[in-house]
MILOGU-428692 format. One record per residue (C-alpha): x, y, z; residue number from 0; residue in one letter. Coordinates in steps of 0.5 Angstrom, whole numbers. Layout:
N
> X/Y/Z/NUM/A
...
//
This chain:
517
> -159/79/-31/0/X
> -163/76/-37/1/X
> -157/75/-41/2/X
> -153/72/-34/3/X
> -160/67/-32/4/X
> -160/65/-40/5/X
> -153/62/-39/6/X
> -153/58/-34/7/X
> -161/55/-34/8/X
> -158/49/-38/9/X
> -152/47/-33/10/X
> -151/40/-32/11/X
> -147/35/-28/12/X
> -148/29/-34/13/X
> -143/29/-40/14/X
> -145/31/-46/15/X
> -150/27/-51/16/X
> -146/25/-57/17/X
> -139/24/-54/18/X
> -134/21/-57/19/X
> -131/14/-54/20/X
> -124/11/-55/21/X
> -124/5/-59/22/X
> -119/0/-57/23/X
> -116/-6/-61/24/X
> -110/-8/-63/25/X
> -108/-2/-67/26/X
> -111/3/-62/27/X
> -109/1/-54/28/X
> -113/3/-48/29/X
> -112/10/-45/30/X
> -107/10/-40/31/X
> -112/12/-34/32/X
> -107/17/-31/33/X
> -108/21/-36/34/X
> -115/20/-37/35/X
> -118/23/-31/36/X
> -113/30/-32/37/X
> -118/35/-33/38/X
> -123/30/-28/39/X
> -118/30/-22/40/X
> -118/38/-22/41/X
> -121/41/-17/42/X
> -129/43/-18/43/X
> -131/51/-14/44/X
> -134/48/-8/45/X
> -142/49/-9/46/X
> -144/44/-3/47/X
> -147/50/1/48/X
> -152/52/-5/49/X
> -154/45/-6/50/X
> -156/43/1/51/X
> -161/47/2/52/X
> -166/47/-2/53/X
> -167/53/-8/54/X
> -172/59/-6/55/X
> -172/62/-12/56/X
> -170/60/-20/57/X
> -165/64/-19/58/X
> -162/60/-14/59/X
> -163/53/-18/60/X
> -159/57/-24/61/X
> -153/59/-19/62/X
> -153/52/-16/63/X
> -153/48/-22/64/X
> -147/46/-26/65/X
> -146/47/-34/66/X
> -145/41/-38/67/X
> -140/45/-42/68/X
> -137/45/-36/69/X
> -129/44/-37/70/X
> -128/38/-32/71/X
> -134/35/-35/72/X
> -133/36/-42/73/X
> -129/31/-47/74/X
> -128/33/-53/75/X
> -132/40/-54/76/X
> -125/43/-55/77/X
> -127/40/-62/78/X
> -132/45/-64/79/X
> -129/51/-59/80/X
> -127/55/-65/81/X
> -134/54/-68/82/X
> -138/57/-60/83/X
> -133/62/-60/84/X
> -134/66/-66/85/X
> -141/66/-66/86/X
> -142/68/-58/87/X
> -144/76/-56/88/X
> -138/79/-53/89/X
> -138/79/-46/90/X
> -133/79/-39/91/X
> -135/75/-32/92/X
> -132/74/-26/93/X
> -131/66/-24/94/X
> -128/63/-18/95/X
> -123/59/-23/96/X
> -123/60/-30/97/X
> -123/54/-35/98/X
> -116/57/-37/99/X
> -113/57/-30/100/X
> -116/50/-30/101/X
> -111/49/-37/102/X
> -106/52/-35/103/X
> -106/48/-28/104/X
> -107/41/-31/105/X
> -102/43/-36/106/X
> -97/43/-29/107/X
> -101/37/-27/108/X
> -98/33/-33/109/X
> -91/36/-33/110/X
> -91/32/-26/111/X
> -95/26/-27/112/X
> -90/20/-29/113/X
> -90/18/-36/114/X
> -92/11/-39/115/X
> -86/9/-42/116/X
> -90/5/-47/117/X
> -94/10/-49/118/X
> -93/17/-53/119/X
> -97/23/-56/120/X
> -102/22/-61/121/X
> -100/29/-64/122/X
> -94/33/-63/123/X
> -95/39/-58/124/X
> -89/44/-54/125/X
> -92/45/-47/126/X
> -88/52/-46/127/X
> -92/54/-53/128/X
> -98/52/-50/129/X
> -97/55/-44/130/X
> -96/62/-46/131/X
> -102/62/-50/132/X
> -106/60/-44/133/X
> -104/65/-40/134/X
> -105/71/-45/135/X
> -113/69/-45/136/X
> -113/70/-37/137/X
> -112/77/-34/138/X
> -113/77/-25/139/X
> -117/70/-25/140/X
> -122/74/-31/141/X
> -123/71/-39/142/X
> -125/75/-44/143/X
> -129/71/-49/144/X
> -128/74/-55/145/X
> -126/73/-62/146/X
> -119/76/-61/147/X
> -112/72/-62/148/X
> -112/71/-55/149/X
> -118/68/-54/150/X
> -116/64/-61/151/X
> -111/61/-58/152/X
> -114/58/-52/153/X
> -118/55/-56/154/X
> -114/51/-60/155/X
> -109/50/-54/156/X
> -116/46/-51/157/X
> -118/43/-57/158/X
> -111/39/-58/159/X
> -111/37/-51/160/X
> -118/34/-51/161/X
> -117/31/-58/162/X
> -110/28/-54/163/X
> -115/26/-48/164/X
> -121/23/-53/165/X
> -116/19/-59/166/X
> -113/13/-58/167/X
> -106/13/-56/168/X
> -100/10/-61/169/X
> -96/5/-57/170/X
> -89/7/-57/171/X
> -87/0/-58/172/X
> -87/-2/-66/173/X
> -92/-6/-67/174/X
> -87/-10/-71/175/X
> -80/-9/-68/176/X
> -75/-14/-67/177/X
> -82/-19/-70/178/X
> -77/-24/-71/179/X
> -74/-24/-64/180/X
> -79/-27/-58/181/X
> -80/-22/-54/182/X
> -84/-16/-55/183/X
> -81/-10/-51/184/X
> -72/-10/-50/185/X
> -67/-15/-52/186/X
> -66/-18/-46/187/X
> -59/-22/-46/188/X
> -60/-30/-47/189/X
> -61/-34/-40/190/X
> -58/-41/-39/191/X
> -64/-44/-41/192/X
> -66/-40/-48/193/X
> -58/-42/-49/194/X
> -59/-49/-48/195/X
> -66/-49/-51/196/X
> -62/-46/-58/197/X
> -56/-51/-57/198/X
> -61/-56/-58/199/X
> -64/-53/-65/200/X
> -58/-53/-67/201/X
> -57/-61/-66/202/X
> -62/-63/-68/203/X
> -63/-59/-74/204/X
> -54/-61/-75/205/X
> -57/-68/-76/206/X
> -56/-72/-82/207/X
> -64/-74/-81/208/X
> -67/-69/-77/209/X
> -72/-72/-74/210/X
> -79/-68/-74/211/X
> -82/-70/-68/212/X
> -77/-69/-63/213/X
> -77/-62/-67/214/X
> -84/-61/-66/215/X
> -83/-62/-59/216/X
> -79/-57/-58/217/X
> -82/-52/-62/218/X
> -89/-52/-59/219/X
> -86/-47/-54/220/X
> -84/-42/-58/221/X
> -77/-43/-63/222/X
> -71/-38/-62/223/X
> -70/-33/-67/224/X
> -64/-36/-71/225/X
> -66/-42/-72/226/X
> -73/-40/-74/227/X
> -73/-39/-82/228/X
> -70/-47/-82/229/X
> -74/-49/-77/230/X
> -81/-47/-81/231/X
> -79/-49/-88/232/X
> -78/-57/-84/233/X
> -84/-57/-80/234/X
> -88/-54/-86/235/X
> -86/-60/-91/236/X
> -82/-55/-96/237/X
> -75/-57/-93/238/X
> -74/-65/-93/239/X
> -72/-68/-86/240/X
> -65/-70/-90/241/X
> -59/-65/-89/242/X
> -56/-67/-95/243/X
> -62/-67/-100/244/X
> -63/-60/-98/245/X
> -60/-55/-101/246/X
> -62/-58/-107/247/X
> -69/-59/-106/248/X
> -69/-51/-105/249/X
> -66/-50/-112/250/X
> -71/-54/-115/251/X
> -77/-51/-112/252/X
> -75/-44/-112/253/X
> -73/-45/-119/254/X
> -80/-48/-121/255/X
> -84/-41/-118/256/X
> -80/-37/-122/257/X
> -82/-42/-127/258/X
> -89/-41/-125/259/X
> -87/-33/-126/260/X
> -86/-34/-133/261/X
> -92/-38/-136/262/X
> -97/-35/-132/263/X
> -96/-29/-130/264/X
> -96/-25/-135/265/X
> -104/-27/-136/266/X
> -105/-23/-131/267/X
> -108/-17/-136/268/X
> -113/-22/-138/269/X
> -119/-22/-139/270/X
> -121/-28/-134/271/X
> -116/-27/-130/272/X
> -116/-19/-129/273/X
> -122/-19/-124/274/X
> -117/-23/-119/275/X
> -112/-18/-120/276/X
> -115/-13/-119/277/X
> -118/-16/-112/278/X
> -110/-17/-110/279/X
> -108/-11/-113/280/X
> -113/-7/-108/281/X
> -112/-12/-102/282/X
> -104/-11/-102/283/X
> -104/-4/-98/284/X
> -109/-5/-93/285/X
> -104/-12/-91/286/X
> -101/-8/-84/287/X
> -101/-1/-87/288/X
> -98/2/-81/289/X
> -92/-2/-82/290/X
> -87/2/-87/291/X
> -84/-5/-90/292/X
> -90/-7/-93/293/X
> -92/0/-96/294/X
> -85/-1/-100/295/X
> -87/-2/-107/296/X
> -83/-8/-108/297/X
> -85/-11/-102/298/X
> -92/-10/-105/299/X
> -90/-13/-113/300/X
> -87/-19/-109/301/X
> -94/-19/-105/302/X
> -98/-19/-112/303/X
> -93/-24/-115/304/X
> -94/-30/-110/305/X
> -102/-29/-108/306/X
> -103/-28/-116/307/X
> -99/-34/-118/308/X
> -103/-38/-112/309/X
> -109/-36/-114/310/X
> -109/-38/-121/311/X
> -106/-46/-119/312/X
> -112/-47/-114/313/X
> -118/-45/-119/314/X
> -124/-49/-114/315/X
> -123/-42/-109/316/X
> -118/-38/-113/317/X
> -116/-32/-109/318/X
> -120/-29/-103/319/X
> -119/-23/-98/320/X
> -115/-25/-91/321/X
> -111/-30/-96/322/X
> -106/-23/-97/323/X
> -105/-23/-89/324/X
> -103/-30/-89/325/X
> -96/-29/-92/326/X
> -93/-23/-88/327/X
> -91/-28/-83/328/X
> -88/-32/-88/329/X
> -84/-26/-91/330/X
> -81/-23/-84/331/X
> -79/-29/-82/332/X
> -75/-31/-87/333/X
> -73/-24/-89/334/X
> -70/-24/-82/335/X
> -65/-29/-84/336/X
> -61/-24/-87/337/X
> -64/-18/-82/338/X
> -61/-16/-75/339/X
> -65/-9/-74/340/X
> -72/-8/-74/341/X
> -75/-11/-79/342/X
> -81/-5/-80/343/X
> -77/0/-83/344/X
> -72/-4/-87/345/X
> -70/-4/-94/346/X
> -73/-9/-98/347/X
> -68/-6/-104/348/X
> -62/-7/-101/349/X
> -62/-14/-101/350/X
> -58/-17/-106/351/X
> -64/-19/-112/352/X
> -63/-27/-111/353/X
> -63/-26/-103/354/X
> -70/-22/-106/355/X
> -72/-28/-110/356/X
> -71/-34/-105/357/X
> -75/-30/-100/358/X
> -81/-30/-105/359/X
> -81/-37/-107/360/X
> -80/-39/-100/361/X
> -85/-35/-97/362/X
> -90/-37/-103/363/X
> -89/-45/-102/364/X
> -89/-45/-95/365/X
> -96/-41/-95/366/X
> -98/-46/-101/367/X
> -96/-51/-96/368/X
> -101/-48/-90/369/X
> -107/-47/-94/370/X
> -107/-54/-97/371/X
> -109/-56/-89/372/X
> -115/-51/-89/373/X
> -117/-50/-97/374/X
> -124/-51/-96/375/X
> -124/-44/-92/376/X
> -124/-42/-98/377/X
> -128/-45/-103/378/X
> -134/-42/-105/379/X
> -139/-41/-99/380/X
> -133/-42/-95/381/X
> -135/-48/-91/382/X
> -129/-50/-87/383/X
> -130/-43/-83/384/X
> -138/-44/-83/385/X
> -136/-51/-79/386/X
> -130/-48/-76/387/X
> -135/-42/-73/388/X
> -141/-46/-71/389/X
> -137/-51/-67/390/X
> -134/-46/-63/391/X
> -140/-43/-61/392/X
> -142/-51/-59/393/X
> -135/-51/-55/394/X
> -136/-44/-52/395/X
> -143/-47/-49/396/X
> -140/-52/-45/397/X
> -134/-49/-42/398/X
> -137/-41/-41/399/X
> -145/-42/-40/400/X
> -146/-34/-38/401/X
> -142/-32/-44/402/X
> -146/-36/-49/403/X
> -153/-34/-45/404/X
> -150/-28/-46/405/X
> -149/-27/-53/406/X
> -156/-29/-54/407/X
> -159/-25/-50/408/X
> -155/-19/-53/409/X
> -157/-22/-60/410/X
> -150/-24/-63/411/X
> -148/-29/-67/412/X
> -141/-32/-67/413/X
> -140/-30/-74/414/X
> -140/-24/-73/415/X
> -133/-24/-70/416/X
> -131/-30/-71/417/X
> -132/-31/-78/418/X
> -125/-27/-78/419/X
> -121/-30/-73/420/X
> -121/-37/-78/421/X
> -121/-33/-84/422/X
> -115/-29/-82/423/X
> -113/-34/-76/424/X
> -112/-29/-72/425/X
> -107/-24/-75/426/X
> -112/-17/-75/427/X
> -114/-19/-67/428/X
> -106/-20/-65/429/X
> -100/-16/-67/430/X
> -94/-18/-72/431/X
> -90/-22/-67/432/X
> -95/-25/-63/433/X
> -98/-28/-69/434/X
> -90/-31/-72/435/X
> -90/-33/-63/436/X
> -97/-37/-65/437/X
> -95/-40/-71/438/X
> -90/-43/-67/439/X
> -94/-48/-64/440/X
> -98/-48/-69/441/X
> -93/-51/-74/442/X
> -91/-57/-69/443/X
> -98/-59/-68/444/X
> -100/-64/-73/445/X
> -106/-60/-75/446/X
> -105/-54/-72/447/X
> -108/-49/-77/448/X
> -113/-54/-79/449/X
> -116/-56/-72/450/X
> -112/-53/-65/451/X
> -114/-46/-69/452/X
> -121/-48/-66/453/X
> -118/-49/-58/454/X
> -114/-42/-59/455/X
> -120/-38/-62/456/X
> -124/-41/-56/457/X
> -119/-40/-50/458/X
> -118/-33/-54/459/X
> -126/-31/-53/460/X
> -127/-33/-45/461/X
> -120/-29/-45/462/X
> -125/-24/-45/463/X
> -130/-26/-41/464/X
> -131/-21/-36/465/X
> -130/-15/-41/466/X
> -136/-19/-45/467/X
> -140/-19/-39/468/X
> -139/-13/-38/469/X
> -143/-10/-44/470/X
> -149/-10/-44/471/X
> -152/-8/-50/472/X
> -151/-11/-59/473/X
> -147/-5/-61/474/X
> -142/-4/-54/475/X
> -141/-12/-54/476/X
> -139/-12/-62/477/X
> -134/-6/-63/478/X
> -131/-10/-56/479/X
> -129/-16/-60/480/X
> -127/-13/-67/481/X
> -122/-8/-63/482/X
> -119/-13/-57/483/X
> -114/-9/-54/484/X
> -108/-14/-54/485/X
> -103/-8/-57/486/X
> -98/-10/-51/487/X
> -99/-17/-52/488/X
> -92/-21/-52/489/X
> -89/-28/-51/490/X
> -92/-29/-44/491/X
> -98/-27/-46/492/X
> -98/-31/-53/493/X
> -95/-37/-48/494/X
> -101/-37/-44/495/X
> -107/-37/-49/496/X
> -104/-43/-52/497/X
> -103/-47/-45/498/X
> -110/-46/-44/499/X
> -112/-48/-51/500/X
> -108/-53/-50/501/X
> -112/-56/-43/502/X
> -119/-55/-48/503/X
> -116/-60/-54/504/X
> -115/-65/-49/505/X
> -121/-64/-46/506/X
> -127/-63/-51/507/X
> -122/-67/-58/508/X
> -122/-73/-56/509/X
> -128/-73/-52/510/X
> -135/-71/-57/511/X
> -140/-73/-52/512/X
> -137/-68/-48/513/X
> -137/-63/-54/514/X
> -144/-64/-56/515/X
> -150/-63/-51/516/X
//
């Protein structure tokens, strides 16, 4: 009785101090709620008539408390079951439903529960496996707690799934499938209106003079996939608007970068230049490692190549982290000129070695072409991003008071979060096809990189505003913006974001008494 009044003194109804708590973001979609509550909605044993009378004894107290190990409480204490188990008496009690009879009528919930169709199992399981391992832990509604293998494998059943309920579901949709097509779930057939849209691309590109600012008019609402790669390298400079004068200027540039290889590259083993190369050496893997196309080690020597290069003919900042993620979008756009699968798991190899080359020197002066704009992001001190972040707090001031006031109450400071989103301009906050859908617009407005950035980055945060309220403390509120949960994000939403971006330019740039207090 001793041993049985020890057991339950200790039983609660909260959850258990320390547990872990899914962190969403861009690489870690939320957890679908359905799935979230699976052990929540089990059925509890009914324990009214114990609690509303008052305990006359200790005893009662104890039998009428619940356990805070209990399973329908409980979120991840599958991870340190096998550890209890192989330290606890051996012993045998009689409940009115066991936790592995809860296992196993969960498991049956789950068979029946529809799926989300964008989400899939973090780790692998077959359900009739797990099954049968419940089952041999349970006789006539008893559990034998011991270190039996029966015992062993009801536990490892409830480890995987609590780690399944605990850890961030991977998204079924690739994070960058079909990068180059605009939309971010199927491949719907073209609508009349996207057909018109692309037959107005290609006229206007056809042109012997291609005139740019009706090109940029077109291209603010997003560029259809065929004609993106041509459509970039106009608006970004690199391409003359002279459709005769083309072909041979791309001869020409791509010859000088490879120019460039020869003379400089070499010096990468020096000894002024070793440090810089290592850096860009580092950097390279960590750019979308959960993409396979950028952990392909060609992939990565083109990297190391156009940054290295860069580097060395811009000494006033040389080469800075976040640079490396600024020429994935130029690379998957123009390597999907010669693509019609998914890019992510393509074979760079495959490709003929001077469509290879021509896709390197492209990527290389068309990322040459962005940073010129936004070079002194990148300076010593890096004082394009110090004003970039101090005006966007003054801009957030004036459009969403309660969120500023709220930072400040919270303690946190702009740069804090906002220093990567103008140092990366958003690339680690938003999947890879959002990020090519965004610079859309970003090449059709006249400082899109430099200055509408700014109006994006504040339509961004107040996106946010109601999940920013909701948290009240330091901690909760910056691991909310360095882990935004935009996984799912597609055109529509991108489209959104601008619009809104677009309402605050045209309200607060022109305007500066407005801007300032």
């Amino acid at each position: 009785m001793a041993t049985d009044n020890r057991i339950h003194f200790w039983r609660r109804n909260a959850k258990v101090p320390g547990s872990l708590q899914p962190v969403y973001g861009a690489q870690h979609p939320p957890l679908d709620p359905r799935r979230h509550r699976q052990f929540k909605d089990t059925p509890k044993a009914s324990t009214v008539n114990t609690k509303s009378k008052k305990a006359s004894s200790f005893h009662e107290f104890a039998r009428s408390t619940n356990d805070a190990w209990d399973i329908d409480d409980e979120e991840d204490d599958g991870t340190f079951g096998l550890q209890q188990t192989s330290s606890s008496p051996v012993q045998s009690r009689s409940t009115p439903q066991t936790p592995s009879l809860k296992l196993s009528k969960a498991l049956e919930d789950k068979d029946t529960q529809p799926r989300p169709l964008d989400t899939q199992e973090p780790i692998s399981t077959k359900p009739d496996a797990v099954q049968l391992d419940v089952e041999s832990g349970t006789a006539n509604g008893r559990v034998v707690k011991s270190c039996s293998d029966a015992q062993l494998n009801v536990n490892a059943a409830r480890s995987t799934l609590q780690k399944q309920q605990s850890l961030p579901l991977r998204p079924l949709i690739p994070l960058v499938a079909r990068i180059s097509d605009q939309n971010s779930s199927g491949a719907p057939p073209m609508t009349v209106r996207e057909k018109t849209r692309l037959d107005k691309f290609k006229q206007l590109l056809a042109s012997p003079n291609t005139d740019l600012e009706e090109l940029r008019k077109h291209s603010w609402s997003g560029i259809p996939r065929e004609v993106r790669p041509v459509t970039w390298r106009l608006l970004s400079g690199y391409l003359p608007a002279n459709k005769e004068r083309r072909d041979l200027v791309l001869q020409r540039k791509r010859e000088e970068y490879f120019g460039f290889i020869e003379q400089y590259y070499h010096s990468r083993t020096d000894d002024n230049h070793r440090d810089t190369y290592r850096q860009i050496h580092i950097d390279i893997p960590r750019t979308n490692p959960l993409v396979p196309l950028f952990q392909q080690p060609l992939v990565q020597e083109v990297f190391e190549r156009i940054l290295f290069i860069w580097a060395i003919r811009h000494p006033a900042s040389g080469y800075v982290q976040g640079i490396n993620d600024l020429v994935t979008p130029f690379f998957v756009v123009f390597l999907s000129e010669f693509v019609e699968e998914d890019v992510e798991n393509f074979e760079m190899a495959s490709l003929p070695l001077d469509t290879q080359r021509n896709i390197e020197a492209d990527s290389f002066w068309c990322m040459s072409k962005l940073l010129d704009g936004i070079q002194d992001n990148y300076t010593f001190a890096q004082p394009g991003i110090q004003i970039k972040v101090k005006a966007l707090e003054e801009l957030v001031s004036r459009i969403d008071e309660d969120v500023h006031v709220h930072f400040q109450k919270c303690e946190v400071e702009y740069l804090q979060f906002a220093f990567r989103w103008m140092n990366n301009l958003l690339m680690r906050e938003l999947p890879l096809r959002c990020t090519i859908r965004l610079w859309d617009t970003y090449q059709a407005e006249s400082e899109g990189f430099s200055h509408f950035h700014l109006y994006v980055c504040a339509a961004f945060l107040i996106k946010w505003r109601k999940e920013i309220l909701s948290m009240g403390d330091f901690q909760s509120l910056l691991m909310l913006l360095q882990n935004l949960p935009t996984i799912h994000w597609g055109n529509e939403e991108v489209g959104l974001l601008l619009a809104e971006a677009y309402r605050l330019k045209y309200m607060f740039a022109d305007a500066p008494s407005h801007y300032k207090r």
